[in-house]
C-alpha positions in Angstrom: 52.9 26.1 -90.2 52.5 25.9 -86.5 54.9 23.4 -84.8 53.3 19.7 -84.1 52.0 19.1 -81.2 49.8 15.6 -80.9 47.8 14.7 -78.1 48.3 11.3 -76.7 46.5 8.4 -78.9 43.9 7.3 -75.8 42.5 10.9 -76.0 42.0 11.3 -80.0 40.6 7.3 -79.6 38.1 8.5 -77.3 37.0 11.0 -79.0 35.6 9.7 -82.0 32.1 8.0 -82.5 32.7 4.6 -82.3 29.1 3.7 -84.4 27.4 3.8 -87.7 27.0 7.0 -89.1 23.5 7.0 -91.2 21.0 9.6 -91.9 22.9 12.4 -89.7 22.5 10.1 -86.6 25.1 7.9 -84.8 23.7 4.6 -84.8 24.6 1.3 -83.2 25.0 -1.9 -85.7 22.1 -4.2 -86.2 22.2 -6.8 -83.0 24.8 -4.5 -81.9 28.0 -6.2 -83.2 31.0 -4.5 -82.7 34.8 -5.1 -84.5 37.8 -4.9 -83.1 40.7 -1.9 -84.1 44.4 -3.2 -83.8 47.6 -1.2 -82.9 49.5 -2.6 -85.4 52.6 -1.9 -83.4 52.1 -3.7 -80.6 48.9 -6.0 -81.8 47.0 -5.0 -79.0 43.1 -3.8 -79.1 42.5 0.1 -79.1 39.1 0.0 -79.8 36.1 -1.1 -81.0 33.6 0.1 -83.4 30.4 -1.1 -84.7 29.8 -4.0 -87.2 27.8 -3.3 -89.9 25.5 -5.7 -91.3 23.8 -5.9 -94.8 20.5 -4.3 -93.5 22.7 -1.6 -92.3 24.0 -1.0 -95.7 20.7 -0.9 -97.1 19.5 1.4 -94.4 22.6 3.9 -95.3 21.6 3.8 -99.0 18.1 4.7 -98.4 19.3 7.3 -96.3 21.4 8.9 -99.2 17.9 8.0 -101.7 16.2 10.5 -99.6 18.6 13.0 -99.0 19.3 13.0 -102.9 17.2 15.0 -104.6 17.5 18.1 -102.4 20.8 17.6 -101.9 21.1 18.2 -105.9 19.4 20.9 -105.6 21.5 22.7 -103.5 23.3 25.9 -104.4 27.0 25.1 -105.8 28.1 27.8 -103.7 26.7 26.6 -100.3 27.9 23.3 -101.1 31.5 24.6 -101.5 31.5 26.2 -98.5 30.5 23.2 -96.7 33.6 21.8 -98.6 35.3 24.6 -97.3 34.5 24.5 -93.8 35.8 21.1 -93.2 39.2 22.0 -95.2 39.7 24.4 -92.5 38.9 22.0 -89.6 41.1 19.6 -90.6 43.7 21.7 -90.5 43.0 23.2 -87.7 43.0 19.6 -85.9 45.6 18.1 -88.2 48.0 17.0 -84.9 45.0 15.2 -83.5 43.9 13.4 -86.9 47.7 12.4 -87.3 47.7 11.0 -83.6 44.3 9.0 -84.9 45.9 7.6 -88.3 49.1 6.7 -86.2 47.9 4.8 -84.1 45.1 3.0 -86.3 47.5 2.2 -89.0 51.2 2.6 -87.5 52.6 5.5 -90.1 54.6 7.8 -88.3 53.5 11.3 -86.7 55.0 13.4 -89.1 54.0 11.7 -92.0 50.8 11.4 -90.7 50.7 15.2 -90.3 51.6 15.4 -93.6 48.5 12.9 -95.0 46.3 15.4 -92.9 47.6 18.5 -95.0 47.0 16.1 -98.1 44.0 15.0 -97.3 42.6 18.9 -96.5 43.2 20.1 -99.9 41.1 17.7 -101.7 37.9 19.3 -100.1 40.0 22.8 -100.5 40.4 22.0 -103.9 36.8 20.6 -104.9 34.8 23.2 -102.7 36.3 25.4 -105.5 35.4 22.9 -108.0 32.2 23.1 -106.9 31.3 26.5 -108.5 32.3 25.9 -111.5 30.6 22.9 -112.8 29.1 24.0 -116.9 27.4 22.8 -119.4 27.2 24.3 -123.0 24.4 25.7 -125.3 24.0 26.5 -129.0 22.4 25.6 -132.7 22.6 22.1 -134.0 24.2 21.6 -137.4 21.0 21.3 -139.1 19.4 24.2 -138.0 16.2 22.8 -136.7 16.8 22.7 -132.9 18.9 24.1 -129.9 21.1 21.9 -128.3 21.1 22.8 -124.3 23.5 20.7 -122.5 23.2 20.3 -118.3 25.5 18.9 -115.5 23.8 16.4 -113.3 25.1 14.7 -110.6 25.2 11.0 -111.1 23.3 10.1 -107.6 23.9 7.8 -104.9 27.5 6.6 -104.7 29.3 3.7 -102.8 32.8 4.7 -101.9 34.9 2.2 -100.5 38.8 3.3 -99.4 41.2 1.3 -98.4 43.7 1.4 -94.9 46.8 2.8 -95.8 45.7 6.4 -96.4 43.0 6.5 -94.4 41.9 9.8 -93.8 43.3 11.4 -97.7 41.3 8.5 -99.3 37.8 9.6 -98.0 38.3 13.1 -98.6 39.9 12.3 -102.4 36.2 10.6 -102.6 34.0 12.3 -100.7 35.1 15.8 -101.8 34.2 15.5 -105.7 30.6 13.6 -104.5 29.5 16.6 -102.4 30.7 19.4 -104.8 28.9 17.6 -107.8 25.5 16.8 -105.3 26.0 13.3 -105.2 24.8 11.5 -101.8 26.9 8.9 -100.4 27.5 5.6 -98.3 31.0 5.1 -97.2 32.6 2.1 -96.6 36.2 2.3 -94.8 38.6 -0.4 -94.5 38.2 -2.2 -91.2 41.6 -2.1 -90.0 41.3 2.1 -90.2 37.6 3.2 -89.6 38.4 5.6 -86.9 39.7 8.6 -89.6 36.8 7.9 -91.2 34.2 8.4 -88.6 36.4 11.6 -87.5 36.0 12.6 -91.0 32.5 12.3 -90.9 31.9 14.3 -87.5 33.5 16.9 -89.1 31.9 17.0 -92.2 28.6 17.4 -90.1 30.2 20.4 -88.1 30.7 21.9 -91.2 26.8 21.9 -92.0 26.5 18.7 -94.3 22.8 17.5 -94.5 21.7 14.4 -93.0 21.9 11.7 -95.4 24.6 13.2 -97.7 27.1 10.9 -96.9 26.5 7.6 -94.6 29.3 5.5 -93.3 29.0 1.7 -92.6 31.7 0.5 -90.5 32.5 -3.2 -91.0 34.2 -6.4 -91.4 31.9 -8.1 -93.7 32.6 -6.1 -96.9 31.1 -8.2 -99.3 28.1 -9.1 -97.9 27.5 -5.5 -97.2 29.1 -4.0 -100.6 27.5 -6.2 -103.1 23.7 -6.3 -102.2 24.2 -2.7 -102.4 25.6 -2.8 -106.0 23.4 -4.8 -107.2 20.4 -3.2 -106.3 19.6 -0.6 -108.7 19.6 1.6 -106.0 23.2 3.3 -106.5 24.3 4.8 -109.7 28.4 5.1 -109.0 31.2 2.9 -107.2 34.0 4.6 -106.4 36.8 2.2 -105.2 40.7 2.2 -103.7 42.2 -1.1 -103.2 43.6 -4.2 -104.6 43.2 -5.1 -108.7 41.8 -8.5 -107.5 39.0 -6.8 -105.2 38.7 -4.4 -108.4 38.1 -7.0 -111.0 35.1 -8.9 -108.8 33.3 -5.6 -107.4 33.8 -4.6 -111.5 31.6 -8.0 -111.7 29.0 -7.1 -109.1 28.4 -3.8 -110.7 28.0 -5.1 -114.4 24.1 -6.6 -113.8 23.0 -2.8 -112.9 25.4 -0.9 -115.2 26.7 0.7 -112.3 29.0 3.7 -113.3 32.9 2.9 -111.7 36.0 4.3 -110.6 38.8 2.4 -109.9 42.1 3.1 -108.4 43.8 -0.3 -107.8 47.4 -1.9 -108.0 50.5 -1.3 -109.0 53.5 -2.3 -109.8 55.7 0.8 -110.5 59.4 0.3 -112.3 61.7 3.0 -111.5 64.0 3.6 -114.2 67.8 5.3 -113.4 69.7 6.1 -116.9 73.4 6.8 -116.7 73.4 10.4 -116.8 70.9 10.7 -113.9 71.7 12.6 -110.8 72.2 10.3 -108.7 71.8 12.5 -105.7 68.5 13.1 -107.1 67.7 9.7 -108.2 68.4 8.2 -104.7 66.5 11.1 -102.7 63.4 9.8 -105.1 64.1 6.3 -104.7 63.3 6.7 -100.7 60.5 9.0 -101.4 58.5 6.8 -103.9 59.9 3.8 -101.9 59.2 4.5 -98.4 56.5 6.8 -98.1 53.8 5.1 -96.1 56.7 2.2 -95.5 55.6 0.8 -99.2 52.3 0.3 -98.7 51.3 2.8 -101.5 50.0 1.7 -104.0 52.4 4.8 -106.2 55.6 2.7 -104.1 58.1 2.1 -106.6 58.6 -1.6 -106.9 60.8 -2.0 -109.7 64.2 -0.5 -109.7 66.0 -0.8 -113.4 69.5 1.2 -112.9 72.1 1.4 -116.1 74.6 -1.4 -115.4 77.2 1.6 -115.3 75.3 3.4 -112.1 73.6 0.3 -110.4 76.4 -0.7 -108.0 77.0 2.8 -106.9 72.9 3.9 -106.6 72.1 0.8 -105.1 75.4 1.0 -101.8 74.0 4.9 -102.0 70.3 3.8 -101.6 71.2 0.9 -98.7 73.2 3.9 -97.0 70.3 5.5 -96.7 67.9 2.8 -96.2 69.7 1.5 -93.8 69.9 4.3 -91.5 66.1 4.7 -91.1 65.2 4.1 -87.3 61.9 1.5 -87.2 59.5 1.4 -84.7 56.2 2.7 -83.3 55.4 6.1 -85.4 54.1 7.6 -82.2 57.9 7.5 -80.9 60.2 10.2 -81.5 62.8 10.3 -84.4 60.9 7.0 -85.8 60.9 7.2 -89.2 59.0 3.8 -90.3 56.4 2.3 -88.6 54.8 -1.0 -88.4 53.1 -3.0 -91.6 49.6 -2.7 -91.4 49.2 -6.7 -90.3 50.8 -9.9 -90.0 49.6 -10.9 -93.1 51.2 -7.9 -94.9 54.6 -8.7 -93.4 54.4 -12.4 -94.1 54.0 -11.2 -97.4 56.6 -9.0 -97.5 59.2 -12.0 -96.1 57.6 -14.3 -98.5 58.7 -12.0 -101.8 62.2 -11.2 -100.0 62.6 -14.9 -99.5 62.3 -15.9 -102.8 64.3 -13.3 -104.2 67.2 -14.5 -102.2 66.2 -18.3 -103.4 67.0 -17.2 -106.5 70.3 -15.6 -106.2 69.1 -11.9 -105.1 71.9 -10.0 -102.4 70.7 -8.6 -99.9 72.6 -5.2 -99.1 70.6 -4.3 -96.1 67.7 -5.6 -94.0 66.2 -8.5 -95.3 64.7 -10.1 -91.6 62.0 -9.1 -89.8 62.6 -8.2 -86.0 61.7 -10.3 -82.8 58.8 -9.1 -80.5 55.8 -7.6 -81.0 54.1 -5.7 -83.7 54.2 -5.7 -87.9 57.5 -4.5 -88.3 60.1 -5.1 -91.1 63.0 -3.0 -91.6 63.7 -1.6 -95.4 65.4 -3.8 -97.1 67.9 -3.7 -100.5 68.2 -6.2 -102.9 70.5 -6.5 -105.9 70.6 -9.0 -108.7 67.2 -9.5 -108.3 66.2 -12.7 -110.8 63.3 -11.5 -113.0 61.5 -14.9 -112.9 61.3 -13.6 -108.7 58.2 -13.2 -107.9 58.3 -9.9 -106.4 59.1 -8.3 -110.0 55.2 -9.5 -110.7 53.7 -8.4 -107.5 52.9 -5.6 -105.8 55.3 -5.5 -102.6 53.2 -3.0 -100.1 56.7 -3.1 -98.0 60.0 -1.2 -97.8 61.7 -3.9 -100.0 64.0 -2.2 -103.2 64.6 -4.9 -106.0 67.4 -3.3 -108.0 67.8 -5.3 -111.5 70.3 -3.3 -114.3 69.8 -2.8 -117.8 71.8 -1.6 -121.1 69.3 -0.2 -123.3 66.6 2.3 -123.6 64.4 -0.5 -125.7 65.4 -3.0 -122.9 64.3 -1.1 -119.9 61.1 -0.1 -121.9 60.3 -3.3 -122.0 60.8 -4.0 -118.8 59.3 -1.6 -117.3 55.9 -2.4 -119.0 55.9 -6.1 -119.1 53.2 -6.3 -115.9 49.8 -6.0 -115.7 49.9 -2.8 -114.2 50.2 0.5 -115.4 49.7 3.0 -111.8 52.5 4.7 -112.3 56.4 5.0 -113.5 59.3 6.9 -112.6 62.4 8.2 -115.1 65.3 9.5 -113.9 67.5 11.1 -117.0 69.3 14.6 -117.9 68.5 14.2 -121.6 65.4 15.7 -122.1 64.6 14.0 -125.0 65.0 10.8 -123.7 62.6 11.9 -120.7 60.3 12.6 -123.3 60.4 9.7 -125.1 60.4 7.2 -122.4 57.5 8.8 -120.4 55.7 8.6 -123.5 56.5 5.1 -124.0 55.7 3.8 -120.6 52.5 2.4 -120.2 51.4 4.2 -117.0 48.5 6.4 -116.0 51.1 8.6 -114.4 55.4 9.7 -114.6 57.5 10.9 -111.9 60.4 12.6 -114.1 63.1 13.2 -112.1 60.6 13.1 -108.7 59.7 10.3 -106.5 56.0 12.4 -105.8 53.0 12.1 -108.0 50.3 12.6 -105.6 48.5 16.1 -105.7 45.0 17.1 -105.4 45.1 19.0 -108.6 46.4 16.0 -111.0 44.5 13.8 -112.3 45.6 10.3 -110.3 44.8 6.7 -111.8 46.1 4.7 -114.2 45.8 2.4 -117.1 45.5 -1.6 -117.9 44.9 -3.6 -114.5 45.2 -0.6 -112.4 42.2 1.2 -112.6 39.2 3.1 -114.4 39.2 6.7 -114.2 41.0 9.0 -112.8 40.5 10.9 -108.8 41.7 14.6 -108.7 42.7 17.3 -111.0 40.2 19.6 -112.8 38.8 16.0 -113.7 38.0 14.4 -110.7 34.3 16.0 -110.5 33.7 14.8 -113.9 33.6 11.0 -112.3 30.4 12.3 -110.3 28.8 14.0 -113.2 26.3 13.2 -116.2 25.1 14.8 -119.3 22.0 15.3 -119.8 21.3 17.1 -123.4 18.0 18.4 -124.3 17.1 19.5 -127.7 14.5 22.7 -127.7 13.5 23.5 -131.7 14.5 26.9 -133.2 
């Protein structure tokens, strides 16, 4: 891999389309309203974009009516290349789109690098999808007919994708809707539309029709998202974000049977059994911890350690916490940005607040910083109180509630009583045991003895309150795709 080399932030800013993207044309919003995009490391303005209205939604969905039907029609091949075409652009502009995401959303450079090369290989990995997309044929049991089963794609999709992974989100989304011929409007989070209108300028350099995928800038989500919904217009909603956002757009979709996927909250526990590595358990702990400084919705939340481990995992883990340099992710040798708002970090000071209330010690950080920007430092806590309320909610911040346990049952329990079920981690040398307990966890998803899930080629999503479906893996097209079965007589 070539060595890093980002251009300053004003240049990628200027760079990208600042308007609605509909029908292969860059459009201004209706009356022309614009938005404002924040620096979330020093508050001020970088930019503005346009702000889409509801008749600009419904203009982006016609546009992906018409372009449907051809659009399925298209060979699979050419639509894999397409697919293709951007992978390789991405990468080839990977420093810029990291300079972009940086300064939109405040992760640092090299982590931002790192979501470009993530983002890439879901269009690598779907343009090769793309191809292979069957169906099946043969005699029914009784003998009187042929069963001849087809692959269709589903039609016009809504994608919304939230902030915090601006640029991997789309492509997760937009990669499976193009290789199975589905048309598209895209709705990015309005603190991070600028990866998302790079994303569509390079989508159309890579030769993707006009109308194929739309993208409607704005701060007015739900009066643009649910006329949409409820229009019998689109046929799939494909959604990233919070559960409570989840449960009413599930609402909104309910009186036209729209078909959903839906990657929402979490709550992960992070389990640590006595005869863990602990060298290995604390190098996960700060990957599923601070990767995208907690605001993931995979961040592990939960830390249950065997009372016989916890006091020396959790002075390990605020070693290493605590020697993490914060500040703007476009600095050198930063290696946690800013929160995404002020309203994230109250949050974040909220939960740690109470913890402390009720007993929790706090081993490192625990106070935000004076001056300017979103910025709190990662923070351990230890004799965290279960009745806290940051064991029921997700923390999206670098926080690390470390509670210990004495049993196997006991942590199982733990570990499940929430209303999510994203993701887990285990951390154990007895493979039985990592068996048994990944098996027992109620999650969509297990990090044994890893603090990294995410890969375009697994299936990601998860079970109860966090989500429908499942985004990636050899199943991700299959969330864009119908059966249609005819019967032909013998």
């Amino acid at each position: 891999m070539s060595t890093p080399s980002f251009p300053p932030a004003d240049d990628v800013i200027a760079a990208v389309p600042k308007k609605l993207y509909i029908a292969g044309e860059w459009a201004d919003a209706a009356g022309g309203l614009t938005m404002p995009v924040d620096d979330p490391a020093t508050g001020e303005v970088l930019c503005r974009v346009a702000d889409g209205s509801p008749a600009d939604g419904q203009r982006a969905l016609s546009a992906a009516e018409d372009a449907q039907e051809k659009w399925a029609a298209t060979a699979p091949r050419a639509r894999s290349e397409i697919l293709r075409r951007a992978y390789e652009l991405i990468v080839e502009r990977a420093d810029s789109l990291a300079a972009l995401m940086t300064a939109e959303m405040g992760k640092p450079l090299a982590e931002a690098r790192g979501e470009a090369a993530y983002a890439a290989e879901f269009f690598r990995w779907f343009s090769e999808e793309a191809v292979r997309i069957d169906g099946d044929f043969g005699t029914l049991p009784d003998g009187r007919n042929r069963m001849l089963l087809m692959r269709r794609p589903v039609g016009p999709c809504v994608l919304v994708t939230p902030w915090n992974f601006p640029l991997a989100m789309g492509t997760r989304k937009i990669g499976p809707a193009v290789a199975a011929g589905c048309t598209m409007v895209l709705k990015p989070a309005p603190q991070t539309p600028l990866s998302s209108l790079a994303l569509a300028g390079i989508l159309e350099e890579a030769g993707l029709p006009a109308g194929v995928l739309n993208v409607v800038t704005t701060s007015r989500a739900g009066e643009v998202v649910e006329p949409l919904l409820t229009s019998g217009r689109v046929r799939k909603l494909s959604f990233t974000g919070s559960t409570q956002v989840g449960r009413t757009l599930l609402a909104q979709c309910a009186p036209a049977v729209v078909r959903t996927s839906m990657e929402l909250g979490g709550n992960a526990p992070f389990v640590v059994f006595a005869d863990a590595d602990l060298d290995a358990a604390v190098e996960g702990a700060m990957t599923a911890k601070m990767r995208n400084m907690g605001e993931a919705c995979t961040a592990a939340n939960r830390f249950f350690v065997h009372r016989s481990v916890a006091a020396e995992f959790a002075e390990r883990l605020a070693r290493r916490m605590g020697s993490l340099v914060v500040g703007p992710g476009s600095r050198p040798g930063v290696d946690v940005g800013p929160l995404i708002d002020r309203a994230g970090r109250a949050k974040v000071e909220e939960l740690v607040a109470d913890a402390v209330g009720r007993g929790a010690e706090v081993l490192v950080g625990g106070a935000a910083p004076d001056g300017p920007g979103c910025f709190y430092p990662p923070t351990v806590l230890t004799g965290v109180d279960p009745a806290s309320r940051l064991m029921d909610t997700e923390i999206f911040g670098p926080v690390a509630a470390i509670s210990p346990f004495d049993e196997e049952d006991e942590v199982v329990r733990l570990a499940n009583d929430t209303e999510w079920g994203l993701v887990g981690y285990v951390f154990t040398r007895d493979v039985s045991r990592a068996l048994r307990v990944s098996e027992r966890l109620e999650v969509g998803m297990v990090g044994l003895n890893t603090g990294l899930v995410s890969n375009p080629a697994a299936p990601f999503g998860g079970v109860k309150q966090s989500g429908l479906g499942r985004e990636g893996g050899r199943v991700g097209i299959e969330e864009f795709l119908e059966y249609k079965y005819v019967a032909i007589p013998v």
